[in-house]
GUTOR-219415 format. One record per residue (C-alpha): x, y, z negated. Coordinates in steps of 0.25 Angstrom, whole numbers, plus 5000, padded with zeros to 4 digits. Example, Ala and Ser with C-alpha at 12.3 -4.5 7.8 and 13.67 -1.06 7.14 Angstrom:
2
504949824969 505549964971 
END
This chain:
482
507551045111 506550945118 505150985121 504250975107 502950995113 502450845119 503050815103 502050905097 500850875107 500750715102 501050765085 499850865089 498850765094 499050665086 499050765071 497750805079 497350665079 497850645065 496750775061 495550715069 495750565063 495450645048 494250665053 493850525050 494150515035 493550655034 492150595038 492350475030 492650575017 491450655022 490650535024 490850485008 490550625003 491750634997 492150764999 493550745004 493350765019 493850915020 495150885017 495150795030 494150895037 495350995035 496350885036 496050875050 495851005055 497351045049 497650925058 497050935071 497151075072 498751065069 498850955080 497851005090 498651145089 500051075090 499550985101 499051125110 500451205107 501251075113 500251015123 501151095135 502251005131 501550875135 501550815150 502750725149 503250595139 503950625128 505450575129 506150545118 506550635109 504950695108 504650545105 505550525093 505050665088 503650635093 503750485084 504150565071 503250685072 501950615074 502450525059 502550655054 501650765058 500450645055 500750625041 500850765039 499450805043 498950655039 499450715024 498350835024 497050745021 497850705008 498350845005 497050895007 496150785001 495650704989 497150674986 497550814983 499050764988 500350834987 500850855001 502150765001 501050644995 499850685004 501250685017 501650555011 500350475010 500250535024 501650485029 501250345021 499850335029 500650385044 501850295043 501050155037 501850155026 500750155016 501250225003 500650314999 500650404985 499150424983 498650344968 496950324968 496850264980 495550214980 494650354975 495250414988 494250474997 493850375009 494350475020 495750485012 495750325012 495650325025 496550435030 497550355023 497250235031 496950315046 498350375045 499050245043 498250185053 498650295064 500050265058 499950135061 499450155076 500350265078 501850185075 501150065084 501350165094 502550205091 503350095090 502550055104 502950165109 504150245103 504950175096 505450075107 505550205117 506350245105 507450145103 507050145089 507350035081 507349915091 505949965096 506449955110 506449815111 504949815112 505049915124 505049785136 503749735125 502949865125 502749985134 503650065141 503450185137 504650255139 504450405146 502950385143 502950375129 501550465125 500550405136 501050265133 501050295119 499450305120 499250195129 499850105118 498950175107 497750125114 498149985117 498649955103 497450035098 496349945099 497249825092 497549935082 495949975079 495549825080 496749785070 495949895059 494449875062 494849735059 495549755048 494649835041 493249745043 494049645039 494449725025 493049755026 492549615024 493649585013 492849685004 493649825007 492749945007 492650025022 493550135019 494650025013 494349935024 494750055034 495750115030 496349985024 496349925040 496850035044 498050035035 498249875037 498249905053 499250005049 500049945041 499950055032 499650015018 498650125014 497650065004 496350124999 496750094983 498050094974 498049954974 498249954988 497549804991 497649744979 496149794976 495649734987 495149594989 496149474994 495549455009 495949605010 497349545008 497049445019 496449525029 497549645024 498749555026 498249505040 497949645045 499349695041 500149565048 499149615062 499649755060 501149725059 501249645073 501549725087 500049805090 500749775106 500649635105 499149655100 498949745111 499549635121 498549535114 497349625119 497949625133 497949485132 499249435129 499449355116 500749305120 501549405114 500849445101 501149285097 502749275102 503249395097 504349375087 504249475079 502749455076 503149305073 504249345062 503449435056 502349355052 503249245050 504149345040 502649385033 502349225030 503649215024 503349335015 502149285011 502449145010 503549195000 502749284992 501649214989 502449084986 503149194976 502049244969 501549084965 502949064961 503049194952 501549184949 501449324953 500149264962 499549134964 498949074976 498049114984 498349264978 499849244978 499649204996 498749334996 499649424989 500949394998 500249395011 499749525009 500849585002 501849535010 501149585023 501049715017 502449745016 502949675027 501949735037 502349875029 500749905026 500949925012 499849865005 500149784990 498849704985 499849664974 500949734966 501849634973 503049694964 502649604951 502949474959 504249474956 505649534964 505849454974 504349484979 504749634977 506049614986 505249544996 504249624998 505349745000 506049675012 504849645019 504249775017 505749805025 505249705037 504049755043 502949725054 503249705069 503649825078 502449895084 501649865073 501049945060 502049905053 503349955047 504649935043 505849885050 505049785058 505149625061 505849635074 506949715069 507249615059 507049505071 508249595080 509149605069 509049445064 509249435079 510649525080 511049455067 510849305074 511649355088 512749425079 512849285072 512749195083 513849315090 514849295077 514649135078 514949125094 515649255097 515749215113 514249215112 513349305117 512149325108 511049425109 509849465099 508549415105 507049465102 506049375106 506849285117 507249425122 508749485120 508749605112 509649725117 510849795109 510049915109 508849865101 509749785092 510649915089 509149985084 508749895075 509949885069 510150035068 508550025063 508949925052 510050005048 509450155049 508350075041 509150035029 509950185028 508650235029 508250155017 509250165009 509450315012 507850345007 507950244995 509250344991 508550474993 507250404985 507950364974 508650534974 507250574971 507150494959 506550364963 506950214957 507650134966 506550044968 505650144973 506650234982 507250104989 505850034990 505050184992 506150185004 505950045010 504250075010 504350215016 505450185026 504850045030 503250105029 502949985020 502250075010 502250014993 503750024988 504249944976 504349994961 503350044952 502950184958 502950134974 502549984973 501349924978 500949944963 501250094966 501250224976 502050354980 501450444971 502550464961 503650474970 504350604969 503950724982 505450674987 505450554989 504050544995 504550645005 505850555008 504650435009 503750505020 505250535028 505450395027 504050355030 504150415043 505450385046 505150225044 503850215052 504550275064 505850165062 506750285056 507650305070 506350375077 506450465066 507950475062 508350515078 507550655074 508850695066 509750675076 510450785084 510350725097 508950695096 508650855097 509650875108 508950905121 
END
């Protein structure tokens, strides 16, 4: 059995850190005279006292880098051990919340995916709207690191190919993991201040403004009312959509931009297909709400930017109950929800430069089949792309779709339509966060889905936002072979 301790030191700081951050919606609930603040005030000292004590029984184990077995472990644990003490102000508080719902919100909020199963959204106490949007906010930051850090050490899912672009990290995995922290911090904390004055002066109240940046930066989806933003004035939209497309490019290119180097935020390939896919989108949404009249004009423009960003970028947010403009809208805005952001992002979902390798091995094996004394290799961005990355990401597409149509089964054994288990399994799995159908659209939340299936939601959550292989090698025998 390898050594547990340097494992249990990080989960320990950082629930430690989770504990002292719900200090700050503890002041806010005590600032509004609410009378809420206790379940935070006890809320955090359950927290930091589990952490700091779990951090002290292991801190003998740490002097070394974690190799990689206590990585992969390390990478699930935290996604877990987070959410299950984020879960206490809601079990505790105003919301009065079951456990699995108060675990589920919690795994929502961690994991960006942004469903949640909370009705009333708007008579919430301030603190809890905030908590909401602070834990998607350090979920956010948190799987920037990650997949900078860990998954390309990792091997998972194609990641590697951006080791020779990032930092080498390799045997040296925790102090390089802070140095990155800081260096894409201050784009991160830049990207949300703005964000929120901006939602500011489009007419948002402070506390919506907040945690609503927070939850853009994130990618997240977390809204302050049951509407999500369909309350909200247009330039919210605007301003909402343009913050989301920010958040779902590579946080390393805008860290090279701060160093000075321009050149590789404006030729990287995969940030020029996404936001060429995301004008597609648009353009054909918007062009099929005039056509349909489910919107006109200006409205119609609004309605598809936003929307369609939403789900692409995996945020989740719905300023339009986008199933009442027809089938082919609904099918479209299911694939794209399957697309995602660009790797090392906020975003979610299978991401752009996965599709980009796989068109890539498709166009080689073609031109191979039509000139079979040929030599033809996949390239990525003018460079060629070795058999080892292209065997991930295929083995990513294809553990993606089992994984898929595995959950959507077990959904529909608990009781749930076919709509909403295959399209409950496409949003938890790809983090997007509203599903299709009448009980989990945009129209719609979690609440009434049965204890079973929320608890195969949350597993899938976790396993999605980690990009399912980080996760899945945990059940492997030789994984826990010394």
């Amino acid at each position: 059995m390898f050594d547990l301790r340097p494992v249990g030191y990080v989960i320990g700081l950082l629930v430690a850190c989770l504990g002292g951050s719900m200090l700050v919606p503890m002041a806010v609930d005590m600032a509004a005279g609410n009378g809420h603040w206790p379940a935070f005030a006890i809320s955090a000292f359950l927290t930091v006292v589990t952490g700091t004590l779990m951090a002290l029984a292991t801190s003998n184990g740490v002097g070394r880098g974690l190799n990689i077995q206590q990585t992969f472990l390390l990478t699930t644990l935290v996604w877990l051990a987070l959410p299950l003490f984020g879960a206490l102000p809601f079990y505790l508080g105003a919301t009065q919340a079951r456990f699995i719902d108060a675990f589920f919100e919690a795994m929502s909020g961690m994991t960006t995916t942004g469903s949640t199963v909370f009705t009333g959204l708007g008579a919430l106490p301030d603190g809890l709207k905030l908590w909401r949007g602070l834990m998607q906010w350090f979920g956010g930051i948190g799987i920037i690191v990650v997949a900078m850090v860990f998954l390309p050490e990792l091997r998972v899912g194609g990641m590697q190919i951006f080791r020779s672009e990032g930092f080498d990290t390799f045997g040296k995995i925790l102090p390089r993991a802070g140095e990155i922290a800081r260096n894409i911090s201050v784009t991160y904390l830049g990207l949300t201040m703005a964000c929120g004055l901006a939602y500011l002066a489009a007419g948002q109240t402070p506390i919506d403004a907040t945690t609503h940046a927070m939850t853009t930066i994130a990618t997240g989806g977390f809204a302050n009312s049951d509407a999500s933003f369909g309350g909200y004035p247009g330039a919210s939209e605007y301003i909402g959509a343009a913050f989301m497309m920010l958040a779902a490019l590579p946080f390393v290119r805008y860290v090279q931009l701060l160093a000075g180097t321009a050149q590789p935020l404006f030729r990287d390939s995969q940030i020029q297909t996404f936001f060429a896919l995301a004008a597609i989108l648009v353009v054909v949404l918007a062009l099929w709400q005039i056509g349909t009249d489910a919107n006109q004009g200006e409205r119609a423009w609004r309605k598809a930017l936003f929307n369609a960003v939403s789900i692409l970028t995996g945020t989740g947010y719905a300023s339009a109950n986008y199933e009442v403009w027809g089938g082919f809208a609904v099918a479209l805005f299911f694939l794209m929800g399957l697309i995602g952001g660009c790797a090392g992002s906020t975003s979610c979902s299978i991401k752009v430069f996965r599709f980009q390798l796989l068109f890539a091995s498709i166009k080689a094996q073609v031109r191979r089949i039509h000139s079979p004394h040929g030599i033809f290799e996949p390239r990525y961005q003018g460079r060629r792309v070795s058999e080892d990355v292209v065997s991930s990401v295929m083995t990513f597409f294809v553990m993606f779709l089992v994984s898929l149509g595995v959950l959507a089964v077990l959904l529909a054994m608990t009781g749930l339509d076919f709509i909403t288990s295959v399209s409950g399994a496409a949003t938890a799995l790809a983090n997007i966060g509203p599903g299709l159908g009448p009980m989990i659209g945009p129209a719609g939340n979690f609440s009434e889905v049965n204890d079973t299936a929320k608890w195969l939601l949350c597993a899938a959550m976790l396993v999605g936002r980690l990009e399912l292989l980080s996760v899945y090698v945990l059940f492997t025998l030789n994984f826990w072979r010394p």
